[in-house]
C-alpha positions as CSV (number, residue, x, y, z in Angstrom):
1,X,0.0,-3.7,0.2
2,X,-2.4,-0.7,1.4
3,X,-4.0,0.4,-1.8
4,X,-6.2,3.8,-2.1
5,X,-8.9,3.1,-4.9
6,X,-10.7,6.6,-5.6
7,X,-13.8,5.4,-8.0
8,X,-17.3,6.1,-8.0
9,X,-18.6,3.1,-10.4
10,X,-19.6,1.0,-8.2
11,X,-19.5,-1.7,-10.9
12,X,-16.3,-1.0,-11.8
13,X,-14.3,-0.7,-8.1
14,X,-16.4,-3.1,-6.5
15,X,-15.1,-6.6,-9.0
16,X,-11.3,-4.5,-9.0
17,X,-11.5,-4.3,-5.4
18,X,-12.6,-7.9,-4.7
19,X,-9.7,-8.8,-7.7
20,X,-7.2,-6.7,-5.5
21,X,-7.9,-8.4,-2.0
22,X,-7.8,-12.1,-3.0
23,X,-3.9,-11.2,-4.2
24,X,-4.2,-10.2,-0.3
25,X,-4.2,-6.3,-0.7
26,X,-6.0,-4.2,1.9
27,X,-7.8,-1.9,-0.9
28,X,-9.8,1.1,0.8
29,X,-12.8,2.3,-1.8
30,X,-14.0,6.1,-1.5
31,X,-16.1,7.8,-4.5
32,X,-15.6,11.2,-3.8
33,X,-12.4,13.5,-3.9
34,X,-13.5,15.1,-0.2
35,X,-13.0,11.3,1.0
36,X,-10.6,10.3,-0.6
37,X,-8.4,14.0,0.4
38,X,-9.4,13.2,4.0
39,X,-7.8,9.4,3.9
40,X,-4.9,10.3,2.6
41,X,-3.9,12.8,5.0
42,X,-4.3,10.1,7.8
43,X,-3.4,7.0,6.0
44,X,-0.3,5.8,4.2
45,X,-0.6,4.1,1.0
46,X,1.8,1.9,-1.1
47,X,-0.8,3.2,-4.1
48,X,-3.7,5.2,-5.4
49,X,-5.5,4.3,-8.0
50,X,-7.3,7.4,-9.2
51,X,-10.5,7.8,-11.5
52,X,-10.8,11.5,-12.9
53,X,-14.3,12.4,-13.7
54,X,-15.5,11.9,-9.8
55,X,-19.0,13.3,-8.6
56,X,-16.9,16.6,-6.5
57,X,-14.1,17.4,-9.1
58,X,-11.6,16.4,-11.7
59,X,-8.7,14.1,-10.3
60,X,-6.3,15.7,-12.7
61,X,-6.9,18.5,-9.6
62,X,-6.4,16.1,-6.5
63,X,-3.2,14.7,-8.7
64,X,-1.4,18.0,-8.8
65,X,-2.4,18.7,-5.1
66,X,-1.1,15.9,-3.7
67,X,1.9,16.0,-5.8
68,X,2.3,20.0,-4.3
69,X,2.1,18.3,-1.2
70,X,5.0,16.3,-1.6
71,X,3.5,13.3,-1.8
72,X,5.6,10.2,-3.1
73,X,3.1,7.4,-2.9
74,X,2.5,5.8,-6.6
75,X,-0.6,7.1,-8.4
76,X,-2.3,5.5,-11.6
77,X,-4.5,6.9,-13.1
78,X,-8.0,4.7,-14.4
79,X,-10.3,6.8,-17.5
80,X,-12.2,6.8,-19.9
81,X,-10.1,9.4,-21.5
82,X,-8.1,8.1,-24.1
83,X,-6.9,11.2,-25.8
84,X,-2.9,11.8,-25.7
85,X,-3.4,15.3,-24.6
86,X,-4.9,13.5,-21.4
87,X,-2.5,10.9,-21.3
88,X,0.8,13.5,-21.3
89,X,-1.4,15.7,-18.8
90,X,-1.9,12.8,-16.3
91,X,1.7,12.0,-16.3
92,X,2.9,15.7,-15.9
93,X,1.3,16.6,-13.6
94,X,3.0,13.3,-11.8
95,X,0.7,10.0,-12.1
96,X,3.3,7.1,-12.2
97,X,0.7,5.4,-14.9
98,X,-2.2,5.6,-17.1
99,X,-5.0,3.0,-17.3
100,X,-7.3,3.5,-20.0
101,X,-11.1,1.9,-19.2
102,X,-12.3,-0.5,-20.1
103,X,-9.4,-2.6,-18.6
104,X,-8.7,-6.3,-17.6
105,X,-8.2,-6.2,-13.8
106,X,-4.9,-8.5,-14.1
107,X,-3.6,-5.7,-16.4
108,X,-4.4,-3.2,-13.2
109,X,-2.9,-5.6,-10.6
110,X,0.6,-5.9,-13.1
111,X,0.9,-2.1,-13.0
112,X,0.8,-1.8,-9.4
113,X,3.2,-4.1,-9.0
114,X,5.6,-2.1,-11.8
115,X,5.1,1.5,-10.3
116,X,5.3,-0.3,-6.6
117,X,8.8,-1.1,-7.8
118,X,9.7,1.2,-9.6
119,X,9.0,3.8,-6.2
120,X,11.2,1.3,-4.2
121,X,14.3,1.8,-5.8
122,X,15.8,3.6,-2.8
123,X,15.4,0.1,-1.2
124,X,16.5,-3.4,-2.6
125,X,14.1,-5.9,-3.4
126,X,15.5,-9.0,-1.6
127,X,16.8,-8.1,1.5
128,X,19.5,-10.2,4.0
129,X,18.6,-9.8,7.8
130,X,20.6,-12.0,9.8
131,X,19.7,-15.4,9.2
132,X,16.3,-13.9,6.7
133,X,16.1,-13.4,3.0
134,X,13.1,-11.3,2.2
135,X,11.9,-11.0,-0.9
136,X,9.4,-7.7,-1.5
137,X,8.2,-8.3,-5.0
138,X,6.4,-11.6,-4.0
139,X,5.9,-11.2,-0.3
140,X,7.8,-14.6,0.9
141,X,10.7,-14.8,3.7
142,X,13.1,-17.7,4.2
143,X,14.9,-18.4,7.4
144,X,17.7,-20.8,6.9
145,X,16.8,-21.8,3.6
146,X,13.4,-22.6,4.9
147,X,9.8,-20.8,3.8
148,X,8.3,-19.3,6.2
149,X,5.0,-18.4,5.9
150,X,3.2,-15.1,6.9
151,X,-0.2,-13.8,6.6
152,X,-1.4,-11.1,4.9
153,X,-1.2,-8.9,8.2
154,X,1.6,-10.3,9.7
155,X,3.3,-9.7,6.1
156,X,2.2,-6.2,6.7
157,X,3.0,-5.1,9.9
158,X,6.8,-6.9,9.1
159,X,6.9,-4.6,5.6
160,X,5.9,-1.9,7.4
161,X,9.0,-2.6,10.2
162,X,11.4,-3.2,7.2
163,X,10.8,0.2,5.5
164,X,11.0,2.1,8.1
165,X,14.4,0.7,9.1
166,X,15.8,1.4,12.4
167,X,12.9,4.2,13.1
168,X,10.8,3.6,15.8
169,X,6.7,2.8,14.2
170,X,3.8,3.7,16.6
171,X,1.6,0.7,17.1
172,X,-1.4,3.1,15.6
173,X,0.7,3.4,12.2
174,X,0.7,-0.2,11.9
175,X,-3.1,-0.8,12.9
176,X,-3.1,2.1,10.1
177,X,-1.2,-0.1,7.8
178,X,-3.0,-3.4,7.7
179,X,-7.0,-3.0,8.8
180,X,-9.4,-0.6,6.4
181,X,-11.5,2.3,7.9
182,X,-14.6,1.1,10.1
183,X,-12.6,-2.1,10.7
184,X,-13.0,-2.7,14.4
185,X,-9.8,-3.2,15.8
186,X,-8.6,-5.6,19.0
187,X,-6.9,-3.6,21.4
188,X,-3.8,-6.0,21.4
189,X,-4.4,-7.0,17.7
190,X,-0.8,-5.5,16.8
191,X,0.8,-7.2,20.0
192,X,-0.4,-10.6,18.6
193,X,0.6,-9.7,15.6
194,X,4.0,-9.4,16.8
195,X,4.1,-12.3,19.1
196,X,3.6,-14.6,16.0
197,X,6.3,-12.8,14.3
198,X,8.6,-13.2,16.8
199,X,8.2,-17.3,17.0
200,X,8.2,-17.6,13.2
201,X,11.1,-14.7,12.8
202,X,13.3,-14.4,15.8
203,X,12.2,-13.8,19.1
204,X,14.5,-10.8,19.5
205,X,13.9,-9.4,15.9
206,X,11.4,-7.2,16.9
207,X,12.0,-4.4,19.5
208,X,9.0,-3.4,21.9
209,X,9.7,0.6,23.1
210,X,7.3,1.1,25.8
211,X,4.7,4.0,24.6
212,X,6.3,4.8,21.8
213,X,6.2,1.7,19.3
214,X,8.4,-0.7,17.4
215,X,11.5,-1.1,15.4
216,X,13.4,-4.2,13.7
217,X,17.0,-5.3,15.4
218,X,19.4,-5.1,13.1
């Protein structure tokens, strides 16, 4: 899961941020509103995690941009402020949760998992593809009755292929998807990526469209 974390504690997102990864999460840390604006007009995110009282602005502001926008992806909300006036704020103006600080970091990682599925109720959970059961909520894929197991990249680049559906994914969304700004990236990174897939998976799961990207065979 590709997680936005919009903090400027440093004490505060850097043990969350550690917290997130070893549940393998690629979590991408900005302290500002400018930043964080700027990475989310690029990037796609399965969450945002969203402080309010930020060095440039107020993320109640950000929230209800972003939401004007049209933008979907799952946003909680992390304060100090623990009045209800804030609370019923923050959700109308369309946070998916509020987080009051101080907070125990499983506590965080349990409501991104809730609003996570909450937002994927358009699609099922455990999905049947050919001769695969994949299982969203828990990241874990059996072929024939057998675990197979992916890494946390592989596991994204396949999610990535799986919510998309039959729409063709550009090999840049996908180095999007899985590797964090300032990551250098291997130009045929995503190719191997896909290679392993294809042995663990089927090796005609994946469709290769020359110049354009990918897409899973139905």
């Amino acid at each position: 899961m590709r997680i936005l974390l919009i903090e400027d504690e440093a004490a505060l997102a850097r043990p969350l941020t550690e917290h997130l990864e070893a549940d393998h999460h690629l979590v991408e840390w900005f302290g500002t509103l400018d930043e964080a604006e700027s990475a989310i007009q690029t990037s796609e995110y399965d969450v945002v995690l969203l402080d309010l009282q930020l060095p440039d602005g107020d993320g109640l502001s950000f929230l209800s941009r972003v939401r004007a926008a049209h933008l979907r992806t799952p946003i909680i909300i992390l304060t100090a402020r623990d009045k209800v006036s804030d609370r019923i704020d923050g959700l109308n103006r369309g946070a998916d949760d509020y987080v009051i600080k101080p907070f125990d970091l499983d506590e965080v990682k349990a409501r991104i998992h809730t609003v996570c599925r909450r937002s994927a109720d358009q699609i099922a959970q455990t999905i049947m593809l050919r001769d695969l059961s994949i299982c969203l909520s828990d990241r874990s894929v059996f072929r024939a009755g057998t675990d197979i197991h992916l890494t946390a990249k592989e596991w994204g680049v396949f999610e990535v292929l799986l919510r998309r559906k039959s729409k063709i994914v550009p090999k840049e969304s996908l180095e999007t998807a899985i590797y964090a700004f300032g990551d250098e990236v291997e130009s045929n990174a995503i190719e191997a990526h896909i290679s392993r897939l294809r042995a663990k998976l089927g090796k005609d799961l994946i469709v290769t469209h020359r110049g354009l990207g990918y897409t899973l065979h139905p």
